[in-house]
C-alpha positions as CSV (number, residue, x, y, z in Angstrom):
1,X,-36.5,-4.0,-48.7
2,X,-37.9,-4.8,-45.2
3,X,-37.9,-8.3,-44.2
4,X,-40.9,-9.6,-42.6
5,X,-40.6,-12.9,-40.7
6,X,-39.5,-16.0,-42.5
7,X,-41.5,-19.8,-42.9
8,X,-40.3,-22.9,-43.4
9,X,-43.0,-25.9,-44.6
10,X,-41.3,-28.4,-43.0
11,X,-41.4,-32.1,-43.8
12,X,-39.4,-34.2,-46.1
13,X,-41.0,-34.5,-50.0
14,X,-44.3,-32.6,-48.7
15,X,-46.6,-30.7,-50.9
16,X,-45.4,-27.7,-52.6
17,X,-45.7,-24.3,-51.3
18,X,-48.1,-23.1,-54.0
19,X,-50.7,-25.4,-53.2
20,X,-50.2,-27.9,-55.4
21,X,-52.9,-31.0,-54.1
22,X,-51.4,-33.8,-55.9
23,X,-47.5,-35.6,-56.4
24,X,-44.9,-35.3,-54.4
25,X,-42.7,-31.7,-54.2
26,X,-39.1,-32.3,-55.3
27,X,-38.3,-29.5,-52.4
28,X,-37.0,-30.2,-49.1
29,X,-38.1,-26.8,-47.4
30,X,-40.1,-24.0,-49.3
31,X,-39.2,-20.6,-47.7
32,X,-40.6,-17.5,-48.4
33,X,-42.3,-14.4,-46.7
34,X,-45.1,-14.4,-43.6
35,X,-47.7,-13.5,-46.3
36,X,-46.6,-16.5,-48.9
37,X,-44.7,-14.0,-51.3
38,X,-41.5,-14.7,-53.7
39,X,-40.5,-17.9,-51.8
40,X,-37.9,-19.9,-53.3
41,X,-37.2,-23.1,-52.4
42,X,-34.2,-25.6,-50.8
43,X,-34.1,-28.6,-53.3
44,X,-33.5,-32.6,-51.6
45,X,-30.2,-32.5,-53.6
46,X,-29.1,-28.6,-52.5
47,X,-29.3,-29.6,-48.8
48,X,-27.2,-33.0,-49.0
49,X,-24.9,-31.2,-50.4
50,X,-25.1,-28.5,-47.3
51,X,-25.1,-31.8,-45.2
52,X,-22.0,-32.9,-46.9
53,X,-20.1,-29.7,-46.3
54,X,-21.2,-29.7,-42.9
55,X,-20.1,-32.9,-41.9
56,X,-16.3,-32.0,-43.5
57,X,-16.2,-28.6,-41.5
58,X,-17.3,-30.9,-38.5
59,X,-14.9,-33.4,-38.7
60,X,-12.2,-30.8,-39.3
61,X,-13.1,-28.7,-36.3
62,X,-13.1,-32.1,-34.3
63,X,-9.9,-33.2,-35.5
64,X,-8.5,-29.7,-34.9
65,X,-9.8,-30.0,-31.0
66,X,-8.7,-33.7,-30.9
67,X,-4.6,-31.9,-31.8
68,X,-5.1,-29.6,-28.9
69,X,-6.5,-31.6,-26.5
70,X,-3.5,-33.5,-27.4
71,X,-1.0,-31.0,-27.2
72,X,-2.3,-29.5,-24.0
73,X,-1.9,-33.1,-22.7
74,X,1.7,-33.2,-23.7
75,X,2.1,-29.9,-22.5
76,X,0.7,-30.8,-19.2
77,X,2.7,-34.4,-19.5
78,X,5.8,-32.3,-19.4
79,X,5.1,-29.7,-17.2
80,X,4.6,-32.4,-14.7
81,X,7.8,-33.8,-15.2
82,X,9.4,-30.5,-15.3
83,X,8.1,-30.0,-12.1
84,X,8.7,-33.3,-10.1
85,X,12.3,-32.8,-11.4
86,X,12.4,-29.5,-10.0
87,X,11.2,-31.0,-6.5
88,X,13.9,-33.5,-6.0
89,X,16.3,-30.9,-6.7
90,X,15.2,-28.7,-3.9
91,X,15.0,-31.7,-2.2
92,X,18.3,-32.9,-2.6
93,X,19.4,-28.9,-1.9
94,X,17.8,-29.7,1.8
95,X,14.8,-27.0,1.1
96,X,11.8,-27.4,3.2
97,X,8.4,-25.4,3.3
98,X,7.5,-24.3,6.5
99,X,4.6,-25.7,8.9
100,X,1.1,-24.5,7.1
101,X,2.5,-23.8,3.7
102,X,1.5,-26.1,0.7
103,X,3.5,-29.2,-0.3
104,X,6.5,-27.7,-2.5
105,X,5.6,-29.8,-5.2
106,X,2.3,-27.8,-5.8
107,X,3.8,-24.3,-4.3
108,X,6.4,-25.3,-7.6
109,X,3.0,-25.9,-9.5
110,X,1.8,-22.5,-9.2
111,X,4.4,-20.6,-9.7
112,X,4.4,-22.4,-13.0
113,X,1.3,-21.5,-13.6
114,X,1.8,-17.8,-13.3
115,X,4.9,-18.0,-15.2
116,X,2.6,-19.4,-18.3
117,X,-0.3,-16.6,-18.1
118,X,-0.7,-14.3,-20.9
119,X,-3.3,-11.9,-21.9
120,X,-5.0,-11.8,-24.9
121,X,-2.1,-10.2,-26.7
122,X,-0.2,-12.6,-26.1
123,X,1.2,-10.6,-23.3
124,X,2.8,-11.7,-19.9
125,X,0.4,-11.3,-17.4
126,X,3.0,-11.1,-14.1
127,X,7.2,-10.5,-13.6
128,X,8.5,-13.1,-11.0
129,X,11.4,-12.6,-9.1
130,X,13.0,-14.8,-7.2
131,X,15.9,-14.6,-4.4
132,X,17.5,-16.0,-1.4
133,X,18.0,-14.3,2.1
134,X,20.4,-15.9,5.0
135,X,19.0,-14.7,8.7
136,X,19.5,-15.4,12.3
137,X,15.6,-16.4,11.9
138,X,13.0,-17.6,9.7
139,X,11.2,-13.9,9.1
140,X,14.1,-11.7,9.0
141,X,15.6,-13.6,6.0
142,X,12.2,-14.0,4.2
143,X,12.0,-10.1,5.2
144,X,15.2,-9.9,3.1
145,X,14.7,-12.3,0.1
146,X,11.4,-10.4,-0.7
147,X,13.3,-7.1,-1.1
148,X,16.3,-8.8,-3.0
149,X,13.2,-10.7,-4.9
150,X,11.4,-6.6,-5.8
151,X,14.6,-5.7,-6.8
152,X,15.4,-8.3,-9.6
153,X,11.6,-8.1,-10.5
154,X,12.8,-4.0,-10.8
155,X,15.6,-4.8,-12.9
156,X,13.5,-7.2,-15.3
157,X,11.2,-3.9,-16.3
158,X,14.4,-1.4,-16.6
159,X,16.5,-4.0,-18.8
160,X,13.2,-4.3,-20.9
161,X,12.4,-0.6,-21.0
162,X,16.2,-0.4,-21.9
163,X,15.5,-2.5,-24.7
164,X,13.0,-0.5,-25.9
165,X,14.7,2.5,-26.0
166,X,17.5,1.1,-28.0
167,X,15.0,0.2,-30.6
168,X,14.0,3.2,-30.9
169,X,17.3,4.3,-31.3
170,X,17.1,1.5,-34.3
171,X,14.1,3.3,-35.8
172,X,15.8,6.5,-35.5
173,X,12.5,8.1,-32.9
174,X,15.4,9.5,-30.9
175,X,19.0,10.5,-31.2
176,X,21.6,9.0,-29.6
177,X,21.9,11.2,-26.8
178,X,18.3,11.2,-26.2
179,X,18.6,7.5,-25.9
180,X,21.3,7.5,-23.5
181,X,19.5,9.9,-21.5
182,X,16.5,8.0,-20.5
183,X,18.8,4.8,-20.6
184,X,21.0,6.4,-17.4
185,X,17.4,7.8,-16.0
186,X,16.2,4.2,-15.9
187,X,19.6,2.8,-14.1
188,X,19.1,5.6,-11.6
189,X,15.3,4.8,-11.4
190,X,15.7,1.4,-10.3
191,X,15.6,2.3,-6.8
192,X,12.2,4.2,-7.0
193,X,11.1,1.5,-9.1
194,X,11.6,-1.1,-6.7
195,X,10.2,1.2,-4.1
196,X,6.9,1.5,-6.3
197,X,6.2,-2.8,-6.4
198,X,3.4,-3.2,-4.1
199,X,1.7,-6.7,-3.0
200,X,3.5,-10.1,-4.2
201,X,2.1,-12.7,-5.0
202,X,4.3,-15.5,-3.0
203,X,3.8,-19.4,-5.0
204,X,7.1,-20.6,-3.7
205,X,8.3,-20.1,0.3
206,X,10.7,-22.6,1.6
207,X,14.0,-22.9,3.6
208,X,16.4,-24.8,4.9
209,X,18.9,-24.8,8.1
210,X,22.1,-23.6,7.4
211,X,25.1,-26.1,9.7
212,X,25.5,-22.4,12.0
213,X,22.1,-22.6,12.5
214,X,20.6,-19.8,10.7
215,X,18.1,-19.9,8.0
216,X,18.4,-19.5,4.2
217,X,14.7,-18.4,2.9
218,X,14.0,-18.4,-0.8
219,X,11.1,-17.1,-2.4
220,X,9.4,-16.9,-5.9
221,X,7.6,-14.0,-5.9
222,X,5.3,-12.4,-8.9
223,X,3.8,-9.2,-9.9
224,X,1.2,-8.0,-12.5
225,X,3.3,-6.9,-15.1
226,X,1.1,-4.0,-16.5
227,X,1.2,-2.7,-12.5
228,X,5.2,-3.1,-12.7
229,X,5.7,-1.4,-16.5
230,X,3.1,1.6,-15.4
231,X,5.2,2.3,-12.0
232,X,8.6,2.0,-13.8
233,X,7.5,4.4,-16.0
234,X,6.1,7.0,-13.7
235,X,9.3,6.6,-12.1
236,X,11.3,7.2,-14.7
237,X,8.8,10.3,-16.1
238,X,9.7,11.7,-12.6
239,X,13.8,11.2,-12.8
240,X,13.4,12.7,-16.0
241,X,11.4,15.8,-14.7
242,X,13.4,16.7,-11.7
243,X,16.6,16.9,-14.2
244,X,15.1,19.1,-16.4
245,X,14.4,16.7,-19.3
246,X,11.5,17.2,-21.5
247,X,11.9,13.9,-22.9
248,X,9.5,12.5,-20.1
249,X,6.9,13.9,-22.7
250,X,7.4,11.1,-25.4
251,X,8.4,8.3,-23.0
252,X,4.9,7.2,-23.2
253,X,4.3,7.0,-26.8
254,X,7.9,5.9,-27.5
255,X,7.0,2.6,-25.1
256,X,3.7,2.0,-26.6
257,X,2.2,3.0,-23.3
């Protein structure tokens, strides 16, 4: 049937959609079509009972947001705490950020905040790494702790896509020496896949002066983790290549990829 557009005669106890010129209507609303055909009606006592519902589902959705709000306050309560605990201990280590960086108590803060992103699966949405470099000056050790920090962010992917495999290896979607084919590709991909990190994102730079007077650097450094899981596997598709393996062929579909 094609709907034409829809009336509503509003007014509380108003007369009744037929016409009727005298008494009050026991309706509410009386909807129907454009041209005044098969209307039916919404009663006094029909929508106080729609009211009623309405006014449980509200106050459940409100009391619902009210736990969150809640929750995220707690959350927040102990993040903070977490996080001014975390100051005094670098602190008390001697770290220092250097002249035009951010306070370390908010560099600290936003690295925490990239640690706690996820996507909408629920997801990680960057790998941090984190390392400490010791240098006759300030940039050659932060030179160094960002390659020491790529590599432990390289790591991080192959122990996971190690992981993976071995499930796999649970599910019986490859044999055992299948498995331990790509496993000892990934150990001798972690080189390439280090190679294959591109831009950091840097939240924590500080440093402190060692008593020969050189300089210990640590960073905190993160990466997109989709960027990071693509590149390890195209690293490891290519180890798997150059030795003559056609297992690069299922890597993908094995990694969910």
């Amino acid at each position: 049937m094609h709907y034409k557009q829809l009336f509503i005669n509003k007014g509380v106890l108003g007369l009744s959609a037929h016409g009727a010129r005298y008494g009050i209507s026991p309706y509410l609303a009386h909807i129907g079509y454009a041209d005044g055909s098969t209307p039916f009606h919404i009663t006094i006592g029909q929508w106080s009972f729609v009211l009623h519902k309405l006014k449980r589902t509200m106050k459940k959705l409100l009391i619902f947001a009210l736990v969150l709000i809640m929750g995220s306050l707690a959350v927040n309560a102990q993040s903070a705490k977490d996080i001014r605990k975390m100051v005094k201990q670098y602190e008390k280590e001697g770290w220092v950020v250097p002249i035009g960086k951010l306070p370390l108590a908010t560099q600290i803060e936003e690295s925490a905040k990239l640690q706690a992103q996820r996507d909408e699966n629920g997801e990680p949405v960057y790998v941090e790494g984190s390392a400490q470099a010791v240098g006759q000056n300030y940039d050659g050790a932060k030179m160094q702790a960002l390659e020491v920090a790529k590599i432990n962010i390289a790591g991080s992917i192959s122990t996971e896509i190690t992981a993976m495999v071995e499930n796999t290896l649970i599910n019986k979607q490859l044999s055992p020496e299948e498995a331990a084919t790509i496993t000892n590709t990934v150990e001798a991909s972690k080189g390439l896949i280090t190679q294959r990190i591109g831009r950091l994102i840097i939240p924590v730079e500080c440093y402190r002066e060692l008593k020969n007077k050189n300089k210990e650097v640590r960073v905190v450094v993160f990466f997109k983790y989709k960027d990071a899981m693509n590149n390890a596997v195209d690293a490891i598709q290519k180890e798997l290549e150059d030795r003559g393996s056609r297992l690069h062929d299922k890597l993908d579909k094995l990694l969910g990829l």
